[in-house]
N, CA, C and O atoms as a Tinker XYZ file with bonds, in Angstrom:
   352  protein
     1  N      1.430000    7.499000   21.883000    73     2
     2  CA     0.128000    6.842000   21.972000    64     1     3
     3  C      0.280000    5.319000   21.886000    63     2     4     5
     4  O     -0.335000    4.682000   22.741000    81     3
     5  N      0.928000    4.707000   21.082000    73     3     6
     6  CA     1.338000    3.036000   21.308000    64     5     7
     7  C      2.846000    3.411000   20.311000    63     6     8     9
     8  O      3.260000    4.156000   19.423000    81     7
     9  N      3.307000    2.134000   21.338000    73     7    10
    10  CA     4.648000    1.805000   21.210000    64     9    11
    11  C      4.831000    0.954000   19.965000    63    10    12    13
    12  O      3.833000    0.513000   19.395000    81    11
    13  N      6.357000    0.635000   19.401000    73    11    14
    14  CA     6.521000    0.324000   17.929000    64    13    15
    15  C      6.004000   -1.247000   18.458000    63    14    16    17
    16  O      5.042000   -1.330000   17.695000    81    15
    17  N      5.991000   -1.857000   18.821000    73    15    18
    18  CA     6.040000   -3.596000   19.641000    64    17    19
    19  C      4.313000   -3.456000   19.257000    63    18    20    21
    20  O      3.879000   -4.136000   18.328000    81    19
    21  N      3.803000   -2.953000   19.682000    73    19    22
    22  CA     2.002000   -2.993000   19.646000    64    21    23
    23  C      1.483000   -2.609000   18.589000    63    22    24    25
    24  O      0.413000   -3.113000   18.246000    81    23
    25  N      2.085000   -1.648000   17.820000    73    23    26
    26  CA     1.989000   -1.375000   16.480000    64    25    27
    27  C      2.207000   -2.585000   15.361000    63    26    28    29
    28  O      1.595000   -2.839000   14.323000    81    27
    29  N      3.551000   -3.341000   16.133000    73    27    30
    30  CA     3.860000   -4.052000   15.149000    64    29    31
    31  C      2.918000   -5.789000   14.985000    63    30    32    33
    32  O      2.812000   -6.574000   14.043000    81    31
    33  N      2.455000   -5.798000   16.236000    73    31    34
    34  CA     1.219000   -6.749000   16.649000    64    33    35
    35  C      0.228000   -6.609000   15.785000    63    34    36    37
    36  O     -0.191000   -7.439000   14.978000    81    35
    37  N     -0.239000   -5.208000   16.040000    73    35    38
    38  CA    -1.368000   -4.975000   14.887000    64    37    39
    39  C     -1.026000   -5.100000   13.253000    63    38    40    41
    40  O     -1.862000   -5.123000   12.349000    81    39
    41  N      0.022000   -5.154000   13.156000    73    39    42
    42  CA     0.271000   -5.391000   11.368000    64    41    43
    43  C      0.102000   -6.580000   11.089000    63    42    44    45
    44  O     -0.419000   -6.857000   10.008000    81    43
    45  N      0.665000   -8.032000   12.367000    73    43    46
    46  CA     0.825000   -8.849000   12.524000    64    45    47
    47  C     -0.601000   -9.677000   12.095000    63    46    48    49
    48  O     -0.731000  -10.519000   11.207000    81    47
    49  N     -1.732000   -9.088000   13.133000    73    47    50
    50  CA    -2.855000   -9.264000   13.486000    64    49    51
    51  C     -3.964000   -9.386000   11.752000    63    50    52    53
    52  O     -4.581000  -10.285000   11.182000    81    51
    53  N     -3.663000   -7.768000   11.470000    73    51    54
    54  CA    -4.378000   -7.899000   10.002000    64    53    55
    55  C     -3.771000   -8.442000    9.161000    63    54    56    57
    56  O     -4.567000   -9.042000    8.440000    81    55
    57  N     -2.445000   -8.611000    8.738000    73    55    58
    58  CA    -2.071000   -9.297000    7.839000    64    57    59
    59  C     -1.995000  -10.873000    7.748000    63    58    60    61
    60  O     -1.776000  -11.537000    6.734000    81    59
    61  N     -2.296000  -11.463000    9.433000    73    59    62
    62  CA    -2.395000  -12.706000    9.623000    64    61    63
    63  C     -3.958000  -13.248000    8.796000    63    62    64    65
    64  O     -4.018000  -14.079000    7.890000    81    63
    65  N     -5.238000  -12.428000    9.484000    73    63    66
    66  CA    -6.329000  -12.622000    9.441000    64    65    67
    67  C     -6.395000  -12.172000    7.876000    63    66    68    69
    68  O     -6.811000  -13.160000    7.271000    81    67
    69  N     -6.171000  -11.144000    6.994000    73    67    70
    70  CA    -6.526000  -10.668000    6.131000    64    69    71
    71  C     -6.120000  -12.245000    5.065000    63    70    72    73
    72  O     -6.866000  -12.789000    4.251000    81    71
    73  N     -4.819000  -12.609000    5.427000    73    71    74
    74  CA    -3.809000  -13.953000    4.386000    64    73    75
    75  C     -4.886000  -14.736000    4.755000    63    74    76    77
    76  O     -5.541000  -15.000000    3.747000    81    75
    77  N     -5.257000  -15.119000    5.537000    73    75    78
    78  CA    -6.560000  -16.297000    6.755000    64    77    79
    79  C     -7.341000  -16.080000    5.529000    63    78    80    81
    80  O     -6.867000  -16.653000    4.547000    81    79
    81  N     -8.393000  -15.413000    5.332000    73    79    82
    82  CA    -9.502000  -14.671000    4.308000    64    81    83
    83  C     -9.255000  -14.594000    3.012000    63    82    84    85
    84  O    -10.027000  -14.562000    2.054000    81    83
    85  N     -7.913000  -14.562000    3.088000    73    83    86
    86  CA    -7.775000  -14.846000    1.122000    64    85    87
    87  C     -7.398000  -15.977000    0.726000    63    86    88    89
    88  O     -6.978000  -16.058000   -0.429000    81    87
    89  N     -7.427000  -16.790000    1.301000    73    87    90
    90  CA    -6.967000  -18.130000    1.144000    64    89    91
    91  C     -8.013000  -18.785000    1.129000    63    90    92    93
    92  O     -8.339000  -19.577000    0.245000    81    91
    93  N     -8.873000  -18.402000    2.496000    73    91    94
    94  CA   -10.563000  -19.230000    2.977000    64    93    95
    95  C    -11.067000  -19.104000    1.116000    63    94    96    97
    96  O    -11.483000  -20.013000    0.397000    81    95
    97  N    -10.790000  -17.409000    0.708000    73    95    98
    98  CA   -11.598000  -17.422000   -0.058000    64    97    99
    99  C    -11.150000  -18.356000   -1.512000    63    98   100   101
   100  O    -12.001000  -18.732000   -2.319000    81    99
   101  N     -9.817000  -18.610000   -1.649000    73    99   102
   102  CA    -9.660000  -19.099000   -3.129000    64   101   103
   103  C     -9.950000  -20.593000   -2.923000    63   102   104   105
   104  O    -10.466000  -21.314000   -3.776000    81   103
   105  N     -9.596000  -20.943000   -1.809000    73   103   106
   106  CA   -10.001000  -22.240000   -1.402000    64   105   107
   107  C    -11.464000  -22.933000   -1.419000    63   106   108   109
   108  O    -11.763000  -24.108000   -1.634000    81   107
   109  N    -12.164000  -21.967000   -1.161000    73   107   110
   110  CA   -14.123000  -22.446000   -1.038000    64   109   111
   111  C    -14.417000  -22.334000   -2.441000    63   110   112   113
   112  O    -15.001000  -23.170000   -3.129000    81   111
   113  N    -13.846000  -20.952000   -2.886000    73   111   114
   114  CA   -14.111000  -20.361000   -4.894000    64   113   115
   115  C    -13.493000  -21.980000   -5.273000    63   114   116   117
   116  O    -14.450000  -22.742000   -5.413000    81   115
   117  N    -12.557000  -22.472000   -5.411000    73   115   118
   118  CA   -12.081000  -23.836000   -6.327000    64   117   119
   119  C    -12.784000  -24.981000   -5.489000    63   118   120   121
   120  O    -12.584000  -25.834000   -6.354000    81   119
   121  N    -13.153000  -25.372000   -4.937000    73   119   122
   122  CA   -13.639000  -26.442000   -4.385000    64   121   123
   123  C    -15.129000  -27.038000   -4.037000    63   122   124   125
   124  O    -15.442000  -28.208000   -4.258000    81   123
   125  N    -16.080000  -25.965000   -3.406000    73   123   126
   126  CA   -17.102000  -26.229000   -3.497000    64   125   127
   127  C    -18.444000  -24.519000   -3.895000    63   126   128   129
   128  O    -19.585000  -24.307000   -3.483000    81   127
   129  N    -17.543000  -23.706000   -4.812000    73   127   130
   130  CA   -18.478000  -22.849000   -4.995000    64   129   131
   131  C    -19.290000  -23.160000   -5.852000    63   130   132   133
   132  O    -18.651000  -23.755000   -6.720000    81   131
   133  N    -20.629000  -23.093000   -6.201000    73   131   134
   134  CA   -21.378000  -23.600000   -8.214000    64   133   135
   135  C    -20.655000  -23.020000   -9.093000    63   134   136   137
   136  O    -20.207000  -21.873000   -9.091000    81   135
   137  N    -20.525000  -24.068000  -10.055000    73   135   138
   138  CA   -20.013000  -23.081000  -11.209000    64   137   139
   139  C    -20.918000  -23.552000  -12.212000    63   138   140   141
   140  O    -21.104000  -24.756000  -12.034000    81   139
   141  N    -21.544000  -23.121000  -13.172000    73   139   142
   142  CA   -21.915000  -23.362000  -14.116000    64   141   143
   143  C    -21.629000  -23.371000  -15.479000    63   142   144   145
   144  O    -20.623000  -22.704000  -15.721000    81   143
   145  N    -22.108000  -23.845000  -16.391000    73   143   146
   146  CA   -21.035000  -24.197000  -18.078000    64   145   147
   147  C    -22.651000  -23.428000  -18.963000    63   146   148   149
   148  O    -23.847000  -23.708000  -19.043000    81   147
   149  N    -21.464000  -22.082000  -19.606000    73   147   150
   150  CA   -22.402000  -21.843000  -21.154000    64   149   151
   151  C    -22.016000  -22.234000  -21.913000    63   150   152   153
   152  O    -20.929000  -21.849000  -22.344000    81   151
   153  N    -22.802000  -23.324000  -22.537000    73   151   154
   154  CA   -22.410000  -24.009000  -23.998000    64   153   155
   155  C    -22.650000  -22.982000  -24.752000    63   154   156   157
   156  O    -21.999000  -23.378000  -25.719000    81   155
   157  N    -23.087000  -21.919000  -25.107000    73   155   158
   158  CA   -23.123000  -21.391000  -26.107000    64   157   159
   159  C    -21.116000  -21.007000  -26.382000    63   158   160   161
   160  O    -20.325000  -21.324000  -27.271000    81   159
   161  N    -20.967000  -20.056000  -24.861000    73   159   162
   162  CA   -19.531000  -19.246000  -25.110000    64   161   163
   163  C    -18.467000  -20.815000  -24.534000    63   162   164   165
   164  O    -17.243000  -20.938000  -24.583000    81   163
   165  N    -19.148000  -21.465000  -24.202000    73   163   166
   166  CA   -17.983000  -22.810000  -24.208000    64   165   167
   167  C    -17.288000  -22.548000  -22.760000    63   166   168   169
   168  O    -16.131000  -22.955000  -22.865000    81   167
   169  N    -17.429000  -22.226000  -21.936000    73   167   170
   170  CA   -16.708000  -21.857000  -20.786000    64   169   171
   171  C    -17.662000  -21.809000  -19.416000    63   170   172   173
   172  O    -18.892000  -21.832000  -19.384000    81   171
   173  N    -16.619000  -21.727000  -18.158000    73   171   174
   174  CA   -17.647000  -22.161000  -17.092000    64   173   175
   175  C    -17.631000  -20.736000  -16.362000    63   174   176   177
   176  O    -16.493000  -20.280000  -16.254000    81   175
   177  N    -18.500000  -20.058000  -15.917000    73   175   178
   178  CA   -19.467000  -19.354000  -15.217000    64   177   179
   179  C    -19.610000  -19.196000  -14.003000    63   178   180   181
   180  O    -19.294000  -20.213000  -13.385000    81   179
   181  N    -19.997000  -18.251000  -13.284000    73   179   182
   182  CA   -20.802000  -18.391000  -12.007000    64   181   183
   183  C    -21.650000  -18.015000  -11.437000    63   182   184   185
   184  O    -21.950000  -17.967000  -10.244000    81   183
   185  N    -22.437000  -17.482000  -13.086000    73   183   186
   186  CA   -23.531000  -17.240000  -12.811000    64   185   187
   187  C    -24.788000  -17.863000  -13.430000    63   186   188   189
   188  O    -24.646000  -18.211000  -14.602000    81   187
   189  N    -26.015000  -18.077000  -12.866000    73   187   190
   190  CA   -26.871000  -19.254000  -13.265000    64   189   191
   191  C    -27.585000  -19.653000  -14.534000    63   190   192   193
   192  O    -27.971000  -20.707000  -15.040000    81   191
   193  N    -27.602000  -17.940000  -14.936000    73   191   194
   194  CA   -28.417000  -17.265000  -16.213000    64   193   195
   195  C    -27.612000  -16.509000  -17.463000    63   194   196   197
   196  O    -26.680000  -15.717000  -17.330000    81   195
   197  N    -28.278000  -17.008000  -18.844000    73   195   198
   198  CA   -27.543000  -16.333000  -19.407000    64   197   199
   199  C    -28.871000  -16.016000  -20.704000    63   198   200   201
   200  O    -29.366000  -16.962000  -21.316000    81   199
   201  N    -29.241000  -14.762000  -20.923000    73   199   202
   202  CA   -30.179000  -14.775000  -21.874000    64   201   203
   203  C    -31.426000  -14.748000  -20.969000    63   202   204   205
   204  O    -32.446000  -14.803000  -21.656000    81   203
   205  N    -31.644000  -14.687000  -19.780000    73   203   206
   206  CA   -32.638000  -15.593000  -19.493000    64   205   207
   207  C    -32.925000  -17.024000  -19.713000    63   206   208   209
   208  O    -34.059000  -17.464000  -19.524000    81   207
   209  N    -32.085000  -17.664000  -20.049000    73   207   210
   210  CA   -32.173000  -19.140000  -19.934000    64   209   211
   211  C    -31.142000  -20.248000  -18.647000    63   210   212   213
   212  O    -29.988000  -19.823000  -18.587000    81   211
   213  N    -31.248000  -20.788000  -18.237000    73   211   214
   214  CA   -30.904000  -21.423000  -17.217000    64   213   215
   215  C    -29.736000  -22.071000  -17.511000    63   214   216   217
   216  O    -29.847000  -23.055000  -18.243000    81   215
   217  N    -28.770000  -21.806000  -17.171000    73   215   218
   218  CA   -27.306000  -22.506000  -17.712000    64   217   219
   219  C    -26.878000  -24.488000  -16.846000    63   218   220   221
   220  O    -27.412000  -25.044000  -15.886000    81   219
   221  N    -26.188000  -24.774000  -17.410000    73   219   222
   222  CA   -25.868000  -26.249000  -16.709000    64   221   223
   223  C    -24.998000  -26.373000  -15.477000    63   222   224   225
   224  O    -23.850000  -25.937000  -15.565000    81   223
   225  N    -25.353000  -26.846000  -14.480000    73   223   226
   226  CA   -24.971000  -26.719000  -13.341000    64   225   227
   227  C    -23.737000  -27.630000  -13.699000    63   226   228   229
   228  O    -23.969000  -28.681000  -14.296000    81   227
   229  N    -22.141000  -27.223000  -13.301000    73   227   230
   230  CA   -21.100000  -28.127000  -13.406000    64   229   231
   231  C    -20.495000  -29.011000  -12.244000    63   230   232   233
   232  O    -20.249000  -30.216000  -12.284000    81   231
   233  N    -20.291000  -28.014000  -11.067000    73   231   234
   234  CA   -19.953000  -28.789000   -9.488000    64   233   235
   235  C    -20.250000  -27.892000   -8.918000    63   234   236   237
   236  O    -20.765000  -26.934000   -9.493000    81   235
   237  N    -19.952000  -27.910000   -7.187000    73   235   238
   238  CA   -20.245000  -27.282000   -6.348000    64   237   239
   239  C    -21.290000  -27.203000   -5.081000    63   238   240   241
   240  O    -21.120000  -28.321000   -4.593000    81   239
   241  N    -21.734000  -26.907000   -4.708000    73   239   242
   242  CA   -22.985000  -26.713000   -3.945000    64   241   243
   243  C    -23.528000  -25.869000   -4.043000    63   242   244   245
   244  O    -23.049000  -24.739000   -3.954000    81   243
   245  N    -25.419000  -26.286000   -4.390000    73   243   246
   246  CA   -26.167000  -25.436000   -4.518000    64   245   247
   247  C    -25.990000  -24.179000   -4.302000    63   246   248   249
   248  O    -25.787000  -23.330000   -5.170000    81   247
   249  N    -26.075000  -23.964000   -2.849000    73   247   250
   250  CA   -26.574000  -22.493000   -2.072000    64   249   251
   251  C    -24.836000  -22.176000   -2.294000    63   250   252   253
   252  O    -24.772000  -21.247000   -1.489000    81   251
   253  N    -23.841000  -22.269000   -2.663000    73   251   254
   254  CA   -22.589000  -21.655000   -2.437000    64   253   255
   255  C    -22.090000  -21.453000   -3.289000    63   254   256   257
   256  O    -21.279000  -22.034000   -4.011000    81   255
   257  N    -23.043000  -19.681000   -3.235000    73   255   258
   258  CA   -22.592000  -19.034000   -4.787000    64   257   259
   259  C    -20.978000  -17.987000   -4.687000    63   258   260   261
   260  O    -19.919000  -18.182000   -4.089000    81   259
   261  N    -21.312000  -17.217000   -5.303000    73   259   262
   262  CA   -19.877000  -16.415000   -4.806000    64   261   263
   263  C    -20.168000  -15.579000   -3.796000    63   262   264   265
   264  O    -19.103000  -15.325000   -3.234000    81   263
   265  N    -21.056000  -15.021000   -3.275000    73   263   266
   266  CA   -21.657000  -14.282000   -2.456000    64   265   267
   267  C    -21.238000  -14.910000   -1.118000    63   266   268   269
   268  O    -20.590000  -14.360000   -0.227000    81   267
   269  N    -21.610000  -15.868000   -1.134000    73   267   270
   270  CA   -21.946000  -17.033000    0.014000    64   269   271
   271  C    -19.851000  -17.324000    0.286000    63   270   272   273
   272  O    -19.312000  -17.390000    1.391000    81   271
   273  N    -19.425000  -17.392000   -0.520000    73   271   274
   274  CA   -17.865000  -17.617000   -0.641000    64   273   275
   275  C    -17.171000  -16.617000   -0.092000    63   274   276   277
   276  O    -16.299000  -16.873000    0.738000    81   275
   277  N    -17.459000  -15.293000   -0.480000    73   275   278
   278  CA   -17.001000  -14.318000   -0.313000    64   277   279
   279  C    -17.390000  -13.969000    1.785000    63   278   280   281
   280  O    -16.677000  -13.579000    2.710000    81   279
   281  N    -18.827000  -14.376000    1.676000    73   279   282
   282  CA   -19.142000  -13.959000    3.243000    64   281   283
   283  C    -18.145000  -14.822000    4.100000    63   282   284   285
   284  O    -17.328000  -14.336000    4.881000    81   283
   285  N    -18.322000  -16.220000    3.845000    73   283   286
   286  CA   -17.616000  -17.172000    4.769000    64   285   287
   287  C    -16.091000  -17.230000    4.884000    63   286   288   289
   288  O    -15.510000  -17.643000    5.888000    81   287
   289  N    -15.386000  -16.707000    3.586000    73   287   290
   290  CA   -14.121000  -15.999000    3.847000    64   289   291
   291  C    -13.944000  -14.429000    4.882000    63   290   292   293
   292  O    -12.962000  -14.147000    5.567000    81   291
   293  N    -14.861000  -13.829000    4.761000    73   291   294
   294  CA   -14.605000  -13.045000    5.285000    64   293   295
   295  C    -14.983000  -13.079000    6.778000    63   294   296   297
   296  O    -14.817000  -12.143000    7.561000    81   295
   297  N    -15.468000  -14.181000    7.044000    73   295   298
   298  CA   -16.367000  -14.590000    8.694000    64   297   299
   299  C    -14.626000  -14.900000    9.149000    63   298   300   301
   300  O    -14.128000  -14.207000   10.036000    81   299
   301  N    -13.754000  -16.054000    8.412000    73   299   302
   302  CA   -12.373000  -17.369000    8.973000    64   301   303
   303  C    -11.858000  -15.879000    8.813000    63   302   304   305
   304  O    -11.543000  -15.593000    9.968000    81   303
   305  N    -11.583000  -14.714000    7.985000    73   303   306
   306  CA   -10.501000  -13.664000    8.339000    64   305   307
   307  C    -10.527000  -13.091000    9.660000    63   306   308   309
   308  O     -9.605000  -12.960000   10.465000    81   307
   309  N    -11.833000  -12.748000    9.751000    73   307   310
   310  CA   -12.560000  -11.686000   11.439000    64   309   311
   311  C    -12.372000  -13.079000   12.472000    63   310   312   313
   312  O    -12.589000  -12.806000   13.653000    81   311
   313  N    -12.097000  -14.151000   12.270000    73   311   314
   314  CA   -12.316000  -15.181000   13.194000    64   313   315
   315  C    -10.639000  -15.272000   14.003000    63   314   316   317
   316  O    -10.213000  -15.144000   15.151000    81   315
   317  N    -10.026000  -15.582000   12.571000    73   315   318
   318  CA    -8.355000  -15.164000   12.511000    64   317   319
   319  C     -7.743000  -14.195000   13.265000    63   318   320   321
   320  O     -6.930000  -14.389000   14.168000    81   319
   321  N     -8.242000  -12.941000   12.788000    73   319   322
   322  CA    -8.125000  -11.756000   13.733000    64   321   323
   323  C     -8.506000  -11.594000   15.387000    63   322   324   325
   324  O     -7.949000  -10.884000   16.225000    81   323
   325  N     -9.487000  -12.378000   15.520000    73   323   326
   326  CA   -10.067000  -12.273000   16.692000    64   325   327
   327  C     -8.963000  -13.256000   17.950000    63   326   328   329
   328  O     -8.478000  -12.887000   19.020000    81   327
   329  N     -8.877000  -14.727000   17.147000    73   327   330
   330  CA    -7.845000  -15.850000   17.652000    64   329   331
   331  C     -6.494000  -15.125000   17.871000    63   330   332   333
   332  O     -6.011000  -15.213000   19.000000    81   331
   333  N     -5.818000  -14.410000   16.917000    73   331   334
   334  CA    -5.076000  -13.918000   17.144000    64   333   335
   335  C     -4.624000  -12.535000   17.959000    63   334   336   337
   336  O     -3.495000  -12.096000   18.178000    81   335
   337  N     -6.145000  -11.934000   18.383000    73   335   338
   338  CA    -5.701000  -10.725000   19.034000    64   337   339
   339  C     -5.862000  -11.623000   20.712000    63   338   340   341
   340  O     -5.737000  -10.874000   21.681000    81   339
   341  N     -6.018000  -12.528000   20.901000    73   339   342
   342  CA    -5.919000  -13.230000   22.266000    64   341   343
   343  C     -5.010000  -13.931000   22.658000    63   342   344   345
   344  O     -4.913000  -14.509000   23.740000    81   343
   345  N     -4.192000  -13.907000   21.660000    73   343   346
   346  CA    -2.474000  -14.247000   21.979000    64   345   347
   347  C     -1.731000  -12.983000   22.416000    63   346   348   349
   348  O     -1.693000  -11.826000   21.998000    81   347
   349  N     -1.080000  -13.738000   23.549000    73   347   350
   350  CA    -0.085000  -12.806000   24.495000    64   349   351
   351  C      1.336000  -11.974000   23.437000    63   350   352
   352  O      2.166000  -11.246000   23.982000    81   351
């Protein structure tokens, strides 16, 4: 059904795009995801609420929560994959 050469493309292919996507992702997570600081537990967060009370915004950008990190890594992996399945 496919030969070892096309097989071995496809390992090529996901493991190119998949490395693409985990990288997009640690890269956006340290650089511009929000993080926020609970003074109570002394440490930074990434999430907005704690108690119901509104925690201190530390860096990042607004709208680029982990959600938002996680999608746009996973858009540069499928993008990766795609660039790369159009090479000869």
């Amino acid at each position: 059904l496919f030969d070892g050469a096309q097989i071995m493309r496809y390992i090529w292919i996901g493991g190119g795009s998949g490395l693409m996507g985990a990288l997009s992702d640690s890269l956006l997570g340290a650089t511009v995801q929000r993080i926020y600081f609970d003074d109570e537990l002394g440490q930074e967060t990434e999430n907005p609420w704690r108690r119901g009370q509104p925690l201190r915004a530390v860096h990042g950008w607004p709208w680029m929560t982990n959600d938002m990190v996680n999608l746009w890594a996973s858009l540069v992996g499928g993008m990766v994959g795609i660039l790369l399945s159009w090479l000869p």
